[in-house]
C-alpha positions in Angstrom: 0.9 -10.3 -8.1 -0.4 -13.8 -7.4 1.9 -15.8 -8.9 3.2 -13.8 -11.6 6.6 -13.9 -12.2 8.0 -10.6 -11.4 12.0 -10.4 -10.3 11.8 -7.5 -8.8 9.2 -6.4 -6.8 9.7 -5.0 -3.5 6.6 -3.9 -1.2 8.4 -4.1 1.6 5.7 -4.1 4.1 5.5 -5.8 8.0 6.5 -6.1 11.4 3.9 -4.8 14.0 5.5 -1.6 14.8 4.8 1.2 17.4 6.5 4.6 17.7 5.7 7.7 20.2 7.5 10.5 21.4 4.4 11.6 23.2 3.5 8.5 25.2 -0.6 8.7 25.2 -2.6 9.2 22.3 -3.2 12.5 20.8 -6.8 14.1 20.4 -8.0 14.9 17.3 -9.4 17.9 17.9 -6.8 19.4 20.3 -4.3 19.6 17.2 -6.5 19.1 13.7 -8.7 20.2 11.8 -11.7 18.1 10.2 -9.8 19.4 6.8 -6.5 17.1 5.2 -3.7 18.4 4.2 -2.0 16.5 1.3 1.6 16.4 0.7 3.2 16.2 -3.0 6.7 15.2 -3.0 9.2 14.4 -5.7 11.9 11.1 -5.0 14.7 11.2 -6.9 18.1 9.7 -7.4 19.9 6.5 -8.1 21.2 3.2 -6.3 24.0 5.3 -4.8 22.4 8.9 -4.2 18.4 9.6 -3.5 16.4 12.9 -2.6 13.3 14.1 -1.9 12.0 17.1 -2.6 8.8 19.1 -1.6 6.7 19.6 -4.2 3.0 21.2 -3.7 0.8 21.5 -0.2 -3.2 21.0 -0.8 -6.2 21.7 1.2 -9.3 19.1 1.2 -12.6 20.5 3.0 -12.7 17.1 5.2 -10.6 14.4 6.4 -11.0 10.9 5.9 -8.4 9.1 7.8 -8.0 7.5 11.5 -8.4 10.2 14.2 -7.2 7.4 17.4 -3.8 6.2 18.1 -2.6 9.2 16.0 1.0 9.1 17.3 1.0 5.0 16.9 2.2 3.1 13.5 0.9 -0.5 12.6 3.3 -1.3 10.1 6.7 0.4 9.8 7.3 0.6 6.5 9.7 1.8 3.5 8.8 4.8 4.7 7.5 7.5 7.3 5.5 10.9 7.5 6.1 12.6 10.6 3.9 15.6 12.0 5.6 17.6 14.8 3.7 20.5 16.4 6.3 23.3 16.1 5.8 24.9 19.7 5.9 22.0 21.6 8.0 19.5 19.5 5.0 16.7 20.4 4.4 14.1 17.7 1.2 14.6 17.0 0.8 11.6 13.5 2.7 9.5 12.0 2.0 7.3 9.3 4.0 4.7 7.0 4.2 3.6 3.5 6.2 2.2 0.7 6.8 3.9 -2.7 7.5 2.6 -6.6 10.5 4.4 -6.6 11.9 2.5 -3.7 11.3 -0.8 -5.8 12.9 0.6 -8.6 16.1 1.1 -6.9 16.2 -2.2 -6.3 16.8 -2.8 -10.4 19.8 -2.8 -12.6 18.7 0.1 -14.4 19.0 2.0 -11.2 22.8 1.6 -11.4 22.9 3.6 -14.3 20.4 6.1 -14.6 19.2 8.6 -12.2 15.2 9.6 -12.4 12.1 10.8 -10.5 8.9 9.5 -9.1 5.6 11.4 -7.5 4.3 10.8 -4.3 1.4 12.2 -2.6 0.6 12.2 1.3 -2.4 12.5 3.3 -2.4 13.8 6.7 -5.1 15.7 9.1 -4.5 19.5 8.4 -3.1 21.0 11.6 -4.6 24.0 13.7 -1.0 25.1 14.2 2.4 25.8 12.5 4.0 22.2 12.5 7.1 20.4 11.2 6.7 17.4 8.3 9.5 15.1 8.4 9.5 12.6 5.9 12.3 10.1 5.6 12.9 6.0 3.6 14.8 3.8 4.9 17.5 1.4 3.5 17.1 -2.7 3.1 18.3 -2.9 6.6 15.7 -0.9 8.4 18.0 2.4 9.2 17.3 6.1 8.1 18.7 6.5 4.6 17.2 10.0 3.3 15.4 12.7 5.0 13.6 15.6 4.3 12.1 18.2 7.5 10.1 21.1 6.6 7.4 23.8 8.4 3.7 24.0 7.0 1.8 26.8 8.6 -1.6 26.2 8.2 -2.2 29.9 7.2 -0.2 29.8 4.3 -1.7 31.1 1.0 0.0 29.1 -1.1 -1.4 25.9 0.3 -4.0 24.7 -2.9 -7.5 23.9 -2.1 -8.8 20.8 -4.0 -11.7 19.1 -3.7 -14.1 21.8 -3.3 -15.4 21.1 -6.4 -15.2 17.2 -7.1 -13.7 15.9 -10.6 -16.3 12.7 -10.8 -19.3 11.4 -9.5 -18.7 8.5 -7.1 -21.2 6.1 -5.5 -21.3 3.7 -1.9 -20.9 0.1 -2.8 -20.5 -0.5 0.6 -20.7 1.6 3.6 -20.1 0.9 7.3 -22.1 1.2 10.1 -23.2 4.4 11.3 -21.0 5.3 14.1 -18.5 3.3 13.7 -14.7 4.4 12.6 -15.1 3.6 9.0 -12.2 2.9 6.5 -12.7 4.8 3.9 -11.0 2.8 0.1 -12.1 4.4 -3.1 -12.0 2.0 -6.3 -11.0 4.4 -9.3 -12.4 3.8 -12.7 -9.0 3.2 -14.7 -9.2 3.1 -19.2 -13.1 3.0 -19.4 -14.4 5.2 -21.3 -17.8 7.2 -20.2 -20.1 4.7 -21.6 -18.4 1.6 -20.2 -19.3 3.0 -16.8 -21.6 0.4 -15.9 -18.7 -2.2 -16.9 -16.8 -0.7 -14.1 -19.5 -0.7 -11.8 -19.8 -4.4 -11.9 -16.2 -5.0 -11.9 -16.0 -2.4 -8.7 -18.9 -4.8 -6.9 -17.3 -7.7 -7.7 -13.7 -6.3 -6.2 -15.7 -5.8 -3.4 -17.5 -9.0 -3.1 -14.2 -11.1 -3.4 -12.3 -9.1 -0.7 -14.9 -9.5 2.1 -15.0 -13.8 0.4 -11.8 -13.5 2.4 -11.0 -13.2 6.2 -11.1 -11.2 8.4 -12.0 -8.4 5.7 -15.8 -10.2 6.0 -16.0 -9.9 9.6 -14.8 -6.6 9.9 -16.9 -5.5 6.8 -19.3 -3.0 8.9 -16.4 -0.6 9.1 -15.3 -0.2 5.9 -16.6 2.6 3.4 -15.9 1.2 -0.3 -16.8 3.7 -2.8 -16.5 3.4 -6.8 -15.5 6.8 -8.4 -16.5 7.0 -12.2 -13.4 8.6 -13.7 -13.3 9.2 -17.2 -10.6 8.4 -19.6 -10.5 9.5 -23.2 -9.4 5.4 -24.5 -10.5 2.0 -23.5 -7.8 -0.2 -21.8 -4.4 0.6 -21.0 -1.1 1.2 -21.8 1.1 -2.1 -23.1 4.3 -0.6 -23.8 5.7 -4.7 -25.0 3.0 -3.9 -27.5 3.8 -0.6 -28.8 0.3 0.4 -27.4 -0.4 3.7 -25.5 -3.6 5.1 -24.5 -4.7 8.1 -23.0 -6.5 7.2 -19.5 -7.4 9.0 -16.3 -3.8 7.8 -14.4 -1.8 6.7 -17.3 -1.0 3.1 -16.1 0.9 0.9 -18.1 2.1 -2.4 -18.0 6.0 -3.4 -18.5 7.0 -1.6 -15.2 10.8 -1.7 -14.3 10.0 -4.0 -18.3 8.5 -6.7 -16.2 5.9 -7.6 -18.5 2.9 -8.1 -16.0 3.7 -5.3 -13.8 1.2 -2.7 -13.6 1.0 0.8 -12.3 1.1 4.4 -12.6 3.4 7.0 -12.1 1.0 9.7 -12.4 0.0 9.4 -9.0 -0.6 13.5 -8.5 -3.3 12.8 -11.2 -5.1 10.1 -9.2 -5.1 12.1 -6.0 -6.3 15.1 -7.8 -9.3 13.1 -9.7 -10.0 11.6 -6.1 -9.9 15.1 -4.4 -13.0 16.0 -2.0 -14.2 12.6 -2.0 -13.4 10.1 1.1 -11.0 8.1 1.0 -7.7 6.5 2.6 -6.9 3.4 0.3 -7.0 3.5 -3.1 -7.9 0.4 -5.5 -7.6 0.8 -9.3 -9.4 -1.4 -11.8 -8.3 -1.3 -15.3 -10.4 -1.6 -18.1 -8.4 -4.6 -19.9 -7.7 -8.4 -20.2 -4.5 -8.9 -20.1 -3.3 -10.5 -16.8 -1.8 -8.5 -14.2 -1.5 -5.6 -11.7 0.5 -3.9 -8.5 0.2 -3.2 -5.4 2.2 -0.4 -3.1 1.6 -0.1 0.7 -0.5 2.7 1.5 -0.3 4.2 -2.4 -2.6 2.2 -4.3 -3.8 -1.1 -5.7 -3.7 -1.7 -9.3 -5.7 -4.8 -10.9 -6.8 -5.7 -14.5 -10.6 -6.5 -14.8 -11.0 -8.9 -17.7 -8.8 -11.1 -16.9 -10.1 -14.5 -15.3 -8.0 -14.3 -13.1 -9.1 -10.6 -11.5 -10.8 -12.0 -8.6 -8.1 -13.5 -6.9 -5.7 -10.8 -8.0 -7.5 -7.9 -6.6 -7.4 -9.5 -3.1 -3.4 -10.2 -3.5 -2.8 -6.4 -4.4 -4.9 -4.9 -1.8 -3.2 -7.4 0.9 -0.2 -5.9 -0.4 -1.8 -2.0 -0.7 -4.1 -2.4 2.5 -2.9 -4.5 4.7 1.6 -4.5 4.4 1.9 -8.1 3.0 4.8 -9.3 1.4 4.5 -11.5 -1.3 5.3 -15.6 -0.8 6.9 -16.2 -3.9 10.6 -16.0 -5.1 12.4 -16.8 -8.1 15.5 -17.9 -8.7 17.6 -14.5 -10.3 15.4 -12.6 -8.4 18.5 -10.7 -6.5 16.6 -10.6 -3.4 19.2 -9.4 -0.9 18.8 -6.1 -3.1 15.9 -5.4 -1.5 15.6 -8.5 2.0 18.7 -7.8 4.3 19.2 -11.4 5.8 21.0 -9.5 8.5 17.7 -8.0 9.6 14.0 -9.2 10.2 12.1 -7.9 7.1 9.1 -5.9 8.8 6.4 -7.9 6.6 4.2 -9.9 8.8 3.9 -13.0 6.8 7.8 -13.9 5.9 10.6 -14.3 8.5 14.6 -14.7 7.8 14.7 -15.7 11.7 16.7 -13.1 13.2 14.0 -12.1 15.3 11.6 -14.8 14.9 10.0 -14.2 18.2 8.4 -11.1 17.0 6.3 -13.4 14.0 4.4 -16.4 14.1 6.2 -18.7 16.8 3.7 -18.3 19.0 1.7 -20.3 16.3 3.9 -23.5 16.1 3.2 -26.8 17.6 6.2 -27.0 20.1 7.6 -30.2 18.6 7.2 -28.7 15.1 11.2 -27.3 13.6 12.4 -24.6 12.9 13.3 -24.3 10.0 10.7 -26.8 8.9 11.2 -29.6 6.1 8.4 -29.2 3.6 7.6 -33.2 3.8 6.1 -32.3 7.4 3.6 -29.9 6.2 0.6 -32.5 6.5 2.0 -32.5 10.6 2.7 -29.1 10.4 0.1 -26.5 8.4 1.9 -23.8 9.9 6.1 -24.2 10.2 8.5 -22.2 9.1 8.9 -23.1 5.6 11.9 -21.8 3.1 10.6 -20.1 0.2 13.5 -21.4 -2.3 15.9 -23.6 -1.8 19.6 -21.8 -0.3 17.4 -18.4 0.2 17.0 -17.7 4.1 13.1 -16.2 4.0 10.9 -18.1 5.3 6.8 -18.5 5.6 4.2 -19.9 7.4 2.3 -22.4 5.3 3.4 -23.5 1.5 0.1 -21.7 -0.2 -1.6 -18.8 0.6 -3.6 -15.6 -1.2 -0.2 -13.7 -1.3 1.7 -16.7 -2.9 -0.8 -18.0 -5.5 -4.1 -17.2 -7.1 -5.1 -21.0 -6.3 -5.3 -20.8 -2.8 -8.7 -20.1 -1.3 -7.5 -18.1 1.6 -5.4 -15.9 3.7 -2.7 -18.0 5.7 -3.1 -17.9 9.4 -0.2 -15.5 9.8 -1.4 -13.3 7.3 -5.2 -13.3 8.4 -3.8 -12.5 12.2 -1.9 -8.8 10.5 -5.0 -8.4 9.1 -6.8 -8.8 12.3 -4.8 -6.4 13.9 -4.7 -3.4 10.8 -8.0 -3.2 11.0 -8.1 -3.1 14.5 -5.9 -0.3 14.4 -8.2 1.6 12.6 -11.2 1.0 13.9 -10.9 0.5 17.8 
């Protein structure tokens, strides 16, 4: 969250990653439909015991998501959906995210209480019976829980949504025709119906500032970003710290994990339902309020305030965390962060290193003569080095400011403009 001062916060998001049972590239149309199936799941537990549970399968008349490299991940996450075609036991998609719930087991509180968080999944909707595995892993990269179950696409029970879309939406930007488009929605969070227009310009200028930054601007022609006017019955949000609780379309308040800036929802089966039938593959909320702050989760959603002056930079950090599976640059001292960063391990973010396996970042990058570690007093020699984040706290970075360390600095960092680079790639070659 720019340079907010959050102790916890996970978003555990990097390392180029590539995983295939199958060896080749599936096609799209010898195993899906042009339908998705969404996937509503329940994780549960505390820091010592955690579950996931299957909550409701959904239907949506057309699918908005990658149809390449369908077997490949980018990114390999807090977490994975796995699609298995039950006959042949072929991995026919996967896909990776990172959850709230995840983050929040990372807290005290989780030592002590056991609770419950939605999650919601979108994969192309199969043409034959297939197994879903689902599984999160722990700090240090391994399989921690897992969940396998069989959808058959005939099922009855399976929910159609979307055949009958909850709010009108409009193209702020659309890609160019024939080209695999990206497909983000930004969801109208605490404005009521006729602060509409408010939103609209607040959506246009979420756009504007993401394509301001690199490589998003040169890759704009395949992205579809599309505003979706969702009602809520107050203005703003929820401010718990200030006894103040509205009634909005996702029910996002601020004070998550009672970090006073932190913003996000819970409610995420709501979102998904109000964005039902319309496309979309990333999600970027924009609440209706002043105060400063926001959230973002890896392949869930982005969360940013709109009156705040600092919104502009803001919205870019979250959706490098949302979009693209950036860690944040920024640590505080108390900030426990070997709760959620195994030193033992290379985190899987792109843009931070502890050196175990430093040959898989940004050492191709470095001047030869340039050290590693790297003293901050050669960063005038050095613009990119391998620079601690905190003094006696073994992650490391690329540059000492970027977009996902401050909301001062203009830019991505090389190192994160580079996994940008190759997201989008991923997407759209």
């Amino acid at each position: 969250m720019g340079d907010i001062k959050v102790i916890v916060k996970v978003l555990l998001v990097v390392a180029s990653f590539s995983l295939s049972k199958t060896g080749t590239a599936q096609e799209f149309d010898q195993y899906f439909e042009n339908k998705t199936l969404r996937l509503d799941y329940i994780f549960g537990g505390n820091k010592e015991n955690q579950f996931i549970f299957l909550d409701e399968l959904a239907s949506y008349p057309e699918w908005a998501g990658r149809t390449n490299r369908l077997n490949e991940l980018p990114l390999k996450g807090n977490g994975q959906i796995r699609v298995v075609e039950f006959a042949s036991n072929a991995l026919i998609y996967l896909h990776s995210f990172s959850s709230l719930f995840q983050e929040w087991l990372s807290t005290e509180e989780a030592s002590t209480a056991t609770k419950s968080f939605e999650n919601v999944f979108l994969v192309p909707f199969p043409k034959q019976k297939v197994k879903i595995e689902i599984v999160l892993f722990d700090k240090y990269g391994n399989e921690k829980v897992t969940l396998s179950h069989i959808v058959d696409p005939q099922d009855i029970l399976i929910h159609q949504k979307g055949v009958q879309i909850e709010s009108e939406y409009v193209y702020i930007h659309k890609a160019k025709k024939g080209l695999n488009a990206i497909n983000v929605a930004l969801l109208a969070e605490g404005f009521q119906e006729h602060e509409m227009d408010k939103f609209m310009k607040a959506a246009e200028v979420a756009v504007v500032e993401i394509f301001k930054h690199e490589p998003f601007g040169e890759f704009k022609d395949h992205f579809n970003f599309i505003a979706v006017k969702s009602f809520s019955k107050d203005s703003g949000v929820s401010v718990p710290h200030n006894g103040e609780w509205k009634s909005t379309a996702i029910n996002s308040h601020f004070d998550t994990f009672y970090s006073t800036r932190y913003l996000t929802t819970s409610r995420i089966k709501k979102m998904h339902d109000i964005l039902a039938g319309i496309p979309y593959e990333h999600i970027i909320v924009l609440a209706n309020t002043d105060v400063y702050g926001g959230g973002g989760i890896y392949n869930s959603y982005t969360l940013s305030t709109t009156g705040n002056k600092q919104f502009k930079p803001v919205v870019v950090h979250e959706f490098g965390h949302s979009f693209a599976g950036l860690a944040d640059e920024y640590f505080y001292e108390g900030g426990a962060l070997n709760e959620f960063i195994s030193l033992e391990t290379e985190p899987w973010e792109k843009n931070i290193t502890t050196l175990v396996d430093f040959d898989s970042k940004w050492k191709q990058l470095l001047n030869k003569k340039t050290a590693i570690p790297t003293d901050r007093s050669q960063a005038n020699k050095n613009p990119i080095g391998v620079y601690q984040v905190l003094p006696g706290v073994g992650i490391y970075v690329s540059e000492l400011d970027c977009r996902m360390k401050t909301n001062q600095a203009e830019v991505f960092c090389k190192v994160c403009q580079n996994a940008i680079d190759r997201l989008v790639r991923f997407y759209a070659d």
